[in-house]
C-alpha positions in Angstrom: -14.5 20.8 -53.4 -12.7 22.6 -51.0 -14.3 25.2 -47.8 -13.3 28.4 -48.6 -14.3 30.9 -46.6 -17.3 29.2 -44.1 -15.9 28.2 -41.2 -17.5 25.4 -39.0 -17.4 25.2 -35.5 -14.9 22.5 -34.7 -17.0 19.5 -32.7 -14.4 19.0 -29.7 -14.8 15.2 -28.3 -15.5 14.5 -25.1 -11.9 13.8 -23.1 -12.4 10.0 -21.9 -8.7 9.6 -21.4 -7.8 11.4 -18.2 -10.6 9.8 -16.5 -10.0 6.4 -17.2 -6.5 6.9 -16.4 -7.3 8.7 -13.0 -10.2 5.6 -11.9 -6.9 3.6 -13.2 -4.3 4.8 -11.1 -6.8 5.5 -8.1 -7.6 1.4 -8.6 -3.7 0.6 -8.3 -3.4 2.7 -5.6 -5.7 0.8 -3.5 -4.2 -2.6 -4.7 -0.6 -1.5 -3.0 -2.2 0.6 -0.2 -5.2 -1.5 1.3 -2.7 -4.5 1.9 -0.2 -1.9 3.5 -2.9 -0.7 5.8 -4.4 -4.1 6.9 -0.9 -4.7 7.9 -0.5 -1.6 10.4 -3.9 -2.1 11.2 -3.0 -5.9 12.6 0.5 -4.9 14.3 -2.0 -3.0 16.6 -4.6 -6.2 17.3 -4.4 -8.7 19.8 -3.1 -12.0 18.2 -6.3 -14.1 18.7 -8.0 -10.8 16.4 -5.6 -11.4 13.4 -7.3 -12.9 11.2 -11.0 -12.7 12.6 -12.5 -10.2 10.5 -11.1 -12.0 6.8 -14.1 -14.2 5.9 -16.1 -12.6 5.3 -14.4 -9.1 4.6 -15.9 -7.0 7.4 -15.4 -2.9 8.4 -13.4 -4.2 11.3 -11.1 -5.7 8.8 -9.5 -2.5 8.3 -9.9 -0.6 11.4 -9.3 -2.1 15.0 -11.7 -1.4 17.9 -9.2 -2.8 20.5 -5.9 -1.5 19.8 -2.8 -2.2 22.2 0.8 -2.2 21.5 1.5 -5.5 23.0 3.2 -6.7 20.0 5.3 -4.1 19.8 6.3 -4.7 24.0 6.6 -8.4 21.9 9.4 -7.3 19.4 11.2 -5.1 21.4 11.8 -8.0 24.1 13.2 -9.7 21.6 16.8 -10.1 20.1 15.7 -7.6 17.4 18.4 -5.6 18.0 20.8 -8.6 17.8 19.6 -9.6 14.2 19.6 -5.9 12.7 23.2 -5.8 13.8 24.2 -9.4 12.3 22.2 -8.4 8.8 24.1 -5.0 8.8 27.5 -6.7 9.8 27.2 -9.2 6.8 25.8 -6.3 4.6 28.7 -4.8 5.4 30.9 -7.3 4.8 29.4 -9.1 1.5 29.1 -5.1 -0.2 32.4 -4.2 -0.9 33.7 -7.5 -1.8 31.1 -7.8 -4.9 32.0 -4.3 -6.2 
């Protein structure tokens, strides 16, 4: 038979689906970000510090207690600037013949 005239109050379920998509996307966010910032973190350590902290995984994994730039001093008395120039010169070059 059909309702005419009673109304029930409409049971509303609870909304599961944002959350699981927000623990989701916060869990995918720390896949791409922790390896990011272990990376920064280490271009900061001294070189014998690398890869102290790894096994097991420590505090000081992610965060340095003796930070120096060192390795950057390192890089830029390098020929960095020599091999930028090289990859930009055959970029350069190899671009506009494919196209």
């Amino acid at each position: 038979m059909p309702r005419t005239g009673t109304t029930s109050p409409t049971r509303r379920r609870p909304r599961v689906a944002p959350a699981i998509t927000a623990v989701l996307a916060a869990v995918i966010g720390l896949v791409f970000f922790v390896p990011l910032w272990w990376t920064v973190v280490n271009s900061f350590r001294p070189g014998s510090e690398t890869f102290r902290y790894l096994d097991p995984l420590q505090w000081q994994t992610f965060v340095t207690l003796t930070p120096t730039i060192e390795n950057y001093r390192a890089l830029l008395d390098s020929d960095l600037a020599r091999a930028v120039g090289n990859s930009l010169l055959v970029s350069l070059v190899t671009v506009p013949s494919v196209s």
